[in-house]
N, C-alpha and C positions, 0 to 999 in steps of 0.2 A: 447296294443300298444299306447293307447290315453295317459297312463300314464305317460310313455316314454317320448312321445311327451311334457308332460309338464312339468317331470323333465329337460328334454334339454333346453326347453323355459327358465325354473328358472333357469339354470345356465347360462344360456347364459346372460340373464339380471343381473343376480349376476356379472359375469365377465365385463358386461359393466358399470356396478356399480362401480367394481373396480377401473377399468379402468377410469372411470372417473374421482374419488377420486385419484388417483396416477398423474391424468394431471392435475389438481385442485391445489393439493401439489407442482408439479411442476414448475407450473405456477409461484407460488409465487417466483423462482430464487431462490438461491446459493450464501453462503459464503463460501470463498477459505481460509484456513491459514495453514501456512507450520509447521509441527511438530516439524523441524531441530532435528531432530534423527542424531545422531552422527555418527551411522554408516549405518544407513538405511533410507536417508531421506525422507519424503513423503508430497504429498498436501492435507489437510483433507478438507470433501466435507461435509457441514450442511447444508440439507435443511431450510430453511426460511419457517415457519408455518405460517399459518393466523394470528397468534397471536404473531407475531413476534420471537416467538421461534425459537430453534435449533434442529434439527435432522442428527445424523451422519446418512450419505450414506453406505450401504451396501458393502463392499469392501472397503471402506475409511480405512486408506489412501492410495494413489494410488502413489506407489513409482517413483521416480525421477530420478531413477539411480546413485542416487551420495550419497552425507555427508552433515548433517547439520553442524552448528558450535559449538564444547564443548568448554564452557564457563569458564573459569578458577575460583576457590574462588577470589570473590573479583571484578571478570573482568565483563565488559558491553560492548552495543558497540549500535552505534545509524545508525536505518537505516529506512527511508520511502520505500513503493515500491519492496520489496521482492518479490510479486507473481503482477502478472497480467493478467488481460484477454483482447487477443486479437484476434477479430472474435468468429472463432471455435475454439481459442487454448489459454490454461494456458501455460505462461511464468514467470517461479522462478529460484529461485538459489539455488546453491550447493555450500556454502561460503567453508564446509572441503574439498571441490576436485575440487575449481576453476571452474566448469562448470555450463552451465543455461541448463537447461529442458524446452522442449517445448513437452505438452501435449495436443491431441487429445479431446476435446468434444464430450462427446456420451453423452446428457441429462445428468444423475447426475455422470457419468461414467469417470473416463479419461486414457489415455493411451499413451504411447509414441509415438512419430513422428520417423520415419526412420532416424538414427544418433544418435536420442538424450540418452544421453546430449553433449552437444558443450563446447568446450574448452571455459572461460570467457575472455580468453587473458589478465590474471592479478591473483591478492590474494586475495582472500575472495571477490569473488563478494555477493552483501547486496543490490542491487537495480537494477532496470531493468523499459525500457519504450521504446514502441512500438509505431509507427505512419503510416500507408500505411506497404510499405516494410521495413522502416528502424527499425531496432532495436540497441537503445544503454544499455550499463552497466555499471557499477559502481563498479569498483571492488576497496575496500576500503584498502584493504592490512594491516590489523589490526596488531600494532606491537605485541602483545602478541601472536600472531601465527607466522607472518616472520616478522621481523621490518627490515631486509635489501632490503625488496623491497617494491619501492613507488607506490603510491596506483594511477590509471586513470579513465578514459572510452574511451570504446571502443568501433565502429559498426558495426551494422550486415547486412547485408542482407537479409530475409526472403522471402523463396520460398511458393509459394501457397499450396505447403506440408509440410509448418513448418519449413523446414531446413535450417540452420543460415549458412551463409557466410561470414566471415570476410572482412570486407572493408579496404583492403591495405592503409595505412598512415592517419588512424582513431582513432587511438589510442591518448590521451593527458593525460602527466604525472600533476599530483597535488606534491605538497611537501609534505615532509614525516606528517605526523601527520595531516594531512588538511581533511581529508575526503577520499572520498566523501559519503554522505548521502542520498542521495538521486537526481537521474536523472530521467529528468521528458520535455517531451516538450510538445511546448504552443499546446494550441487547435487545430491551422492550421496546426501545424506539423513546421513550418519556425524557431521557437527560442529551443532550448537545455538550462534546467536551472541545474545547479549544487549546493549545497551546500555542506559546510564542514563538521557538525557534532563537533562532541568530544568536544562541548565545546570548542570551539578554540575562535577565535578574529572574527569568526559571516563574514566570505569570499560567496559573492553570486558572481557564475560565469553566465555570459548568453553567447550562443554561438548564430552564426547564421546557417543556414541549408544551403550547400552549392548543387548543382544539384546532385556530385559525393556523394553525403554521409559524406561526411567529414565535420569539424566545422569550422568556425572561428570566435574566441572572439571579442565579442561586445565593441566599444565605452565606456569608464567608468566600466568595468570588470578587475578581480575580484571587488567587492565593498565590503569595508569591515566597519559595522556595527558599530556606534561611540556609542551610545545611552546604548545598551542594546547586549551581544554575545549570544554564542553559538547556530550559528543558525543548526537547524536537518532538519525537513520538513516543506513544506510548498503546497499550492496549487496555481494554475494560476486561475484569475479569468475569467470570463464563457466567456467575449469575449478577454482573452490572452491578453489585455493590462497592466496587472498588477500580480507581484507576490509578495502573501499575506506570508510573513516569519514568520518561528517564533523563541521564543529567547530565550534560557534557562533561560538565567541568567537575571532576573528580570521577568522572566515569561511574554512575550511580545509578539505583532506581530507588526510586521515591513512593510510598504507596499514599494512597489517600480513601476516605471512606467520603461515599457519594449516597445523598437522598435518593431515592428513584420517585419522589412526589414534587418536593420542591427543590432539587437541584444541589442544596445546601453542600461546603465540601470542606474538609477539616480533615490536617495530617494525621496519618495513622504509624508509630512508630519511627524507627531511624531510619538515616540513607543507607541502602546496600553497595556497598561497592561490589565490586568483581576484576580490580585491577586490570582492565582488558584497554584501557585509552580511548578514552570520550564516545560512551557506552549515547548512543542516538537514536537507533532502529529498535522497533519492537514486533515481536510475532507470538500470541498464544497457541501453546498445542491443542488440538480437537476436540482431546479431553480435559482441556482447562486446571492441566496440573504443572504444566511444565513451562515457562515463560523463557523466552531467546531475545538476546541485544544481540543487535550487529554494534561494532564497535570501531567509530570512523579512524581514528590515526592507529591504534593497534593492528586493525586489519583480523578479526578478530572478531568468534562469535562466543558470547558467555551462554551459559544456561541456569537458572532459578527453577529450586522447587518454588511451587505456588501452594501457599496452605490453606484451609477455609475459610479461616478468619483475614484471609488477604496477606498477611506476612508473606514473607520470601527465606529463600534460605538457599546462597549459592551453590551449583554442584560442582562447576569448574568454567573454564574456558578453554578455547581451543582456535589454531592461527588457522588463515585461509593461505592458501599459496598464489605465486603472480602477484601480490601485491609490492610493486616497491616503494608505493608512497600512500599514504591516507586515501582510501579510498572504497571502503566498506561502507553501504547505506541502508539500504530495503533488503527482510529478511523476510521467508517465508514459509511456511508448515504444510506439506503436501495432507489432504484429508484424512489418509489413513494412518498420519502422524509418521510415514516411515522415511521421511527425507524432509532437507532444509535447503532451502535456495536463496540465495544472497548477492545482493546487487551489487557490481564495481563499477559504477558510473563510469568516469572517466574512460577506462579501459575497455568499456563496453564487454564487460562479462559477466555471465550470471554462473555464480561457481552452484556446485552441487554438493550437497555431505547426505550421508548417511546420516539416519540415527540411531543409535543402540540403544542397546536393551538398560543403560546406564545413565539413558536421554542425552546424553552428548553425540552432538553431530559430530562426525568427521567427513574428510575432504572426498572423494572418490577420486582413484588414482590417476594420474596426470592422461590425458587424452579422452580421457572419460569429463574431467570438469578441469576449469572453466569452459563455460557453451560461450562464444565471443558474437556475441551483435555486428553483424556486417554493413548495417546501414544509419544514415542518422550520427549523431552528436547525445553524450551524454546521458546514454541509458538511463531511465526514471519510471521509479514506479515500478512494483509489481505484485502480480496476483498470482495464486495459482488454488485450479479448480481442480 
């Protein structure tokens, strides 16, 4: 019987060993990136290792109910903001069937909310952002899937169970080819920023947040970029006075100074380049000092001081490895500011860097990063928590 008794004891300590070890693992938070599987699209769930690492979740990926986007020979298409987390729930898109998914947080788990997925109210929605209850999107209306419909955003309503409401005369049409790339609002929730994408003539929309949900454009909106175009994404800096762009063509970031009442948006100084090749992606550090491009034909992540009056000041740049062709997109700031993760689409790999004490990431040695996506077409989009 004594023996018993201390076989039960070792397991029991064993299981809280485990158990331990698995909250440990935990602990360290989650990166979100969407497969875009063409007919089965899903959110893939990587644990975050102490060591900066990737570990696919058990059940990953955790389908969407919808289509990612098949990508034609030849075709691209530029979007920040694909997946999100918001509270308890992942918010992404379904660009082949028009609709966003809002998925349920169980720990590394997810699952669909009651409805989902929700109509996008548009073509190829490619971005999505969440503040309190409102949610808007981005549906970019890529002509190589319908060019006879113009691309918006559109809002939602969000019930404390996840399920998206459309907000009657929320909707604002963009012109045919303009975007949009990425929607995104300030800190407070009060400003809605839009960019174009495609390589266009570099159009920043700012809107203001109106009680009902609905927008209206700011004082000096659209504003469109003289210096240096193609604006894709960008991020708001940490107290929303300022949005940091950025600019294909010449590989640049752009600042601008933003109302937080009436939306109003007016350049703030020169383009920064950072030599890096059509600088696209953007990620602010935690502590809102440090700004990251991913850089799509360099292959290639820059880094910006960020000053308080919103200037910039580059501190270098630095290549990713495995890349043989263009193919850097979505970048990202692990919370405790100690790593950067960077999307390669194409190759379906999310590489890893360190960040030093000098804010530049670098690569983690080969076997260690790139983490390669095993399933799905065109990795897109990514979070990490």
């Amino acid at each position: 019987m004594k023996a018993v008794l201390l076989l039960v004891a070792a397991a029991l300590a064993v299981g809280e060993f485990v158990e331990t070890r698995l909250a440990s693992a935990a602990s360290n938070g989650y990166a979100y990136t969407l497969n875009n599987d063409g007919e089965r699209n899903g959110v893939v769930v990587l644990t975050r290792n102490d060591d900066g690492t990737l570990t696919e979740m058990a059940g990953s990926p955790f389908a969407t109910g919808g289509r990612g986007l098949v990508v034609p020979t030849g075709g691209d298409f530029d979007a920040q903001g694909s997946v999100r987390v918001h509270g308890r729930h992942v918010l992404t898109v379904n660009p082949g069937s028009n609709s966003i998914a809002v998925l349920a947080i169980d720990g590394g788990r997810l699952s669909a909310v009651a409805g989902s997925p929700f109509a996008s109210g548009g073509v190829t929605p490619l971005s999505v952002t969440a503040h309190g209850d409102l949610v808007y999107v981005a549906n970019q209306a890529i002509p190589f899937i319908n060019p006879d419909r113009k691309p918006n955003i559109t809002g939602f309503r969000m019930g404390t169970d996840g399920r998206l409401t459309p907000i009657p005369g929320s909707t604002i049409e963009f012109p045919a080819g303009q975007g949009p790339a990425q929607v995104e609002f300030s800190p407070s929730g009060s400003v809605v920023a839009v960019t174009a994408g495609f390589q266009t003539d570099g159009r920043i929309h700012t809107f203001a947040v109106l009680p009902d949900g609905r927008l209206k454009e700011g004082p000096g909106s659209p504003f469109i970029t003289r210096e240096v175009s193609g604006t894709v994404g960008y991020s708001w800096s940490a107290d929303g006075r300022h949005l940091l762009v950025s600019n294909f063509r010449g590989s640049a970031m752009t600042v601008f100074s933003v109302d937080s009442t009436t939306a109003a948006i007016e350049p703030k100084g020169p383009a920064y380049p950072n030599g890096g090749g059509a600088a696209c992606w953007t990620a602010l550090s935690p502590d809102g000092t440090t700004l990251y491009t991913g850089n799509f034909v360099g292959n290639s992540i820059s880094a910006y001081s960020v000053m308080p009056d919103g200037t910039l000041s580059l501190i270098g740049t630095v290549a990713r490895r495995q890349a043989m062709k263009p193919d850097t997109k979505d970048v990202e700031v692990s919370p405790d500011g100690k790593y950067l993760y960077a999307i390669g689409p194409m190759a379906k790999h999310v590489a890893v860097f360190a960040i030093g004490a000098d804010r530049l990431p670098r690569e983690l040695p080969a076997g260690s990063s790139p983490y390669t996506v095993t399933s799905g077409q065109w990795t897109t989009g990514l979070v990490v928590k």
